[in-house]
C-alpha positions in Angstrom: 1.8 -5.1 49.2 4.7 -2.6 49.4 5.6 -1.0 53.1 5.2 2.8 52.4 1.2 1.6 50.9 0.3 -0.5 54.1 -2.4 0.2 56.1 -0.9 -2.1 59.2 1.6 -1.8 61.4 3.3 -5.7 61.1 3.4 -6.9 57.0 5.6 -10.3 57.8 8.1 -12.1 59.8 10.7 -14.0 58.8 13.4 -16.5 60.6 17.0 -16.1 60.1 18.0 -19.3 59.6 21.6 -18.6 58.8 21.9 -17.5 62.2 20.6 -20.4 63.4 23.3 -23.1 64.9 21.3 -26.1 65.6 18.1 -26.8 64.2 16.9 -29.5 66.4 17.4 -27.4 69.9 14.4 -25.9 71.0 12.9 -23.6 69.9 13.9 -24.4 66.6 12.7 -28.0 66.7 9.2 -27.2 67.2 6.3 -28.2 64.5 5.7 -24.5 63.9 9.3 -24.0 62.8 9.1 -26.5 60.2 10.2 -25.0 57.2 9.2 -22.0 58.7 10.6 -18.8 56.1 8.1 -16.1 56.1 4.7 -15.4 57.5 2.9 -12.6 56.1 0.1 -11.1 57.9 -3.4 -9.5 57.4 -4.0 -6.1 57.5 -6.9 -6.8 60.1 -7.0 -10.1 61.8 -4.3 -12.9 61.7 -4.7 -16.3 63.3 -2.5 -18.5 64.7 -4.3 -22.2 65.2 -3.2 -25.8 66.2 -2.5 -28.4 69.2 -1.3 -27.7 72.4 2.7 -28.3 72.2 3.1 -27.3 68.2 4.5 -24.1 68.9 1.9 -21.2 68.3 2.2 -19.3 72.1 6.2 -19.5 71.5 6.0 -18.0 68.0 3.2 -15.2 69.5 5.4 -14.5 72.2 8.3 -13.9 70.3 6.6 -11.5 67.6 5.5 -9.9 70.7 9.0 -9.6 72.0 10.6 -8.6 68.5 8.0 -6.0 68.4 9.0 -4.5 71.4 6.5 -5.7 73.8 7.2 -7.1 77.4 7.5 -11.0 77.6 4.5 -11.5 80.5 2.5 -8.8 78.6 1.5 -5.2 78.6 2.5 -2.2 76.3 6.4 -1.5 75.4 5.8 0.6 79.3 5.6 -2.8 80.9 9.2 -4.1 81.7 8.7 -6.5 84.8 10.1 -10.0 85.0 8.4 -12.4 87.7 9.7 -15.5 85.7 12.0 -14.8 82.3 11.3 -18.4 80.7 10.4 -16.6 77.5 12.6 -18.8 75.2 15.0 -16.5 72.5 13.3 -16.9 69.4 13.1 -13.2 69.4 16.4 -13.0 68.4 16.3 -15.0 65.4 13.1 -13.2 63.8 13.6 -10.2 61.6 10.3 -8.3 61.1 8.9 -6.4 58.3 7.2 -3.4 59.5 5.5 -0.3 57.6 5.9 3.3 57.8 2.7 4.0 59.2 3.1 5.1 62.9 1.6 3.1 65.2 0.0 4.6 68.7 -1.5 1.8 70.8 -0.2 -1.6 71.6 -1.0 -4.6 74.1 0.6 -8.3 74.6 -2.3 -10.2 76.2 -1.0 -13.3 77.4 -3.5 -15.7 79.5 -1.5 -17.6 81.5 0.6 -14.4 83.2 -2.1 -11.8 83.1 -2.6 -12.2 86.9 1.8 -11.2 86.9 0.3 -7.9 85.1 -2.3 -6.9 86.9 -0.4 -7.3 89.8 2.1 -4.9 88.0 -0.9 -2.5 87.5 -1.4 -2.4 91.0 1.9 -2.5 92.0 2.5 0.9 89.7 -0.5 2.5 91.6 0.5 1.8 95.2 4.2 1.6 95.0 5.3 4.7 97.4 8.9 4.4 95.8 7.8 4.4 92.0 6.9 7.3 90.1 3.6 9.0 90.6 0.9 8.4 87.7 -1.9 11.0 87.0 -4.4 9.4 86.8 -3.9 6.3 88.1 -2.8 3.5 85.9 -5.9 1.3 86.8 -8.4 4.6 85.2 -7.3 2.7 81.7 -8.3 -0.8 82.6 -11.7 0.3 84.6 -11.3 2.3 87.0 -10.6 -0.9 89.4 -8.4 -3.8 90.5 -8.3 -6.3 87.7 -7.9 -8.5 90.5 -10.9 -7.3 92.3 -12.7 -8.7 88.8 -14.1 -12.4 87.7 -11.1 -13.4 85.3 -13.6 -13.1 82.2 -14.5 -9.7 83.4 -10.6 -8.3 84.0 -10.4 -9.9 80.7 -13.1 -7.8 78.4 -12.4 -4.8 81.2 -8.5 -4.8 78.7 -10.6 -5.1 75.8 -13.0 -2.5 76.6 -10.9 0.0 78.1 -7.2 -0.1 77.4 -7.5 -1.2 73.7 -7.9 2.2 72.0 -7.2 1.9 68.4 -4.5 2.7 65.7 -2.5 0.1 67.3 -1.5 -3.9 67.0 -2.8 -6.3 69.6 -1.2 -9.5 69.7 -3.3 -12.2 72.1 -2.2 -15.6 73.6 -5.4 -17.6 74.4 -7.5 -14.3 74.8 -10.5 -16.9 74.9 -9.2 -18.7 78.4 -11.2 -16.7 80.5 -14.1 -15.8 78.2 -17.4 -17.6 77.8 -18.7 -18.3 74.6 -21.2 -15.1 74.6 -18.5 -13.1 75.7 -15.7 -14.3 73.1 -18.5 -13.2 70.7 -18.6 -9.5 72.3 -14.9 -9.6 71.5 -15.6 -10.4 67.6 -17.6 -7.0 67.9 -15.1 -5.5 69.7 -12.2 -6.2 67.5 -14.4 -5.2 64.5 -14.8 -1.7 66.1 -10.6 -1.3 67.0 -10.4 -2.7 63.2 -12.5 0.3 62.2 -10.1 2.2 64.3 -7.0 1.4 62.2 -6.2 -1.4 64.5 -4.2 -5.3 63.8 -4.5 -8.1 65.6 -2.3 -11.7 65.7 -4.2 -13.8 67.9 -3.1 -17.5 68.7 -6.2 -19.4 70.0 -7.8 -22.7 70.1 -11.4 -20.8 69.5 -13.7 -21.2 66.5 -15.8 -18.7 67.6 -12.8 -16.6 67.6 -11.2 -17.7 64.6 -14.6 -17.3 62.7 -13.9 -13.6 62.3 -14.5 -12.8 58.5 -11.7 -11.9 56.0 -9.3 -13.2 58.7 -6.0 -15.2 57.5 -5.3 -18.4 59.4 -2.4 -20.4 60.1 -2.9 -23.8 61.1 0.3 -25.1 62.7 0.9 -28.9 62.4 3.6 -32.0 61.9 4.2 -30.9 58.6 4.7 -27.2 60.2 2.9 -24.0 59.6 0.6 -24.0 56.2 -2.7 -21.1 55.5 -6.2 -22.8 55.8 -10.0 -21.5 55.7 -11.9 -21.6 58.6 -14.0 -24.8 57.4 -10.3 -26.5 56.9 -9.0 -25.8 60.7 -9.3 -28.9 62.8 -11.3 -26.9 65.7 -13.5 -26.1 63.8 -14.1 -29.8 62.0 -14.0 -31.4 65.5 -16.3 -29.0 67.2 -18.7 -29.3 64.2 -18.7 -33.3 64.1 -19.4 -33.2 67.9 -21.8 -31.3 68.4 -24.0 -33.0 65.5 -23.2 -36.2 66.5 -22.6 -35.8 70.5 -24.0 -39.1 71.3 -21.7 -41.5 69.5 -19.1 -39.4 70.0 -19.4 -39.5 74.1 -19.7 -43.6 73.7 -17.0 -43.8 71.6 -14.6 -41.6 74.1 -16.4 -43.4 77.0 -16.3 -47.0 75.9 -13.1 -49.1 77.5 
């Protein structure tokens, strides 16, 4: 699809290797980097799937960072720093982008959420800060994400600061969300979709991942390679337990 006929925001990414000095440094020597030249995305939904340590958060994270987004998360307006360990992939990706303007954004990242909703408070309280009318908090809820469960600050983002014509990119958005409540969030992301909205999503979710007309990337050894949702290993190993839980418990259990 050319740029100027997109209907996204983000068309693909791709790693500039020739800047690259040494390969087997991290991040470059992660699994997801493996031969890693261009990821295109879906107009609506793109996911980003595999094991814990292949790669997938720092890859998020650094689209999230090329794109203009605050490391810890939030819209381009957030620009705290409680703990810059983002790693400088960033740097190296060059990102294809189309013409069509773009008016919302979020980074949801579930392990430093708590860092901004802090930030959300602190931008509400801080004496020394500028004055917001309203109140920052009026776009989350009305409240203290931290005065909410973690699921509920959660779904209060999704519900309230999402508003459409925008790319979310989400880390884990599953972490704090039961199953009936990552399956509000399918609906929800199908009404934002409606709403001229893109999402990249890196989770560990089937539920999540079972959104239809989705692209997936499955991140592995061999590196980064697309796969239907019956192909993703969550999915096979979720499936395979639950109809066999029994023999699967006394195998795990048996010494």
């Amino acid at each position: 699809m050319k740029a100027y006929e997109a209907k996204h925001y983000l068309l693909s990414a791709s790693l500039l290797w020739e800047n690259v000095s040494d390969r087997t440094q991290y991040p470059f020597s992660l699994p997801v980097l493996k031969d890693f030249e261009e990821l295109v995305f879906h107009p609506k939904v793109t996911f980003l799937v595999g094991e814990n340590g292949a790669g997938k958060s720092t890859l998020i994270e650094a689209l999230a960072v090329a794109w203009g987004f605050n490391a810890e998360g939030g819209s381009k307006n957030f620009n705290f720093s409680t703990a810059p360990a983002h790693s400088e992939l960033h740097k190296y990706l060059k990102l294809v982008k189309s013409p069509r303007r773009v008016k919302d954004g979020f980074f949801l990242r579930a392990e430093s959420y708590f860092n901004v909703a802090s930030r959300i408070d602190q931008m509400d309280t801080d004496d020394d800060g500028p004055v917001y009318s309203p109140k920052v908090k009026s776009h989350y809820g009305g409240k203290s994400l931290h005065n909410q469960s973690h699921g509920e600050s959660f779904f209060a983002l999704f519900e309230n600061r999402f508003g459409g014509n925008g790319l979310y990119i989400l880390d884990e958005p599953e972490a704090a969300l039961s199953p009936a409540r990552q399956m509000a969030l399918l609906v929800r992301m199908r009404d934002l979709i409606d709403k001229n909205s893109q999402f990249i999503i890196a989770t560990h979710s089937p539920i999540l991942m079972a959104y239809p007309d989705a692209r997936i990337y499955q991140i592995n050894a061999e590196g980064i390679n697309r796969v239907d949702f019956e192909e993703t290993e969550h999915f096979q190993v979720t499936r395979h337990f639950l109809n066999n839980r029994e023999r699967m418990l006394k195998q795990l259990f048996e010494e």
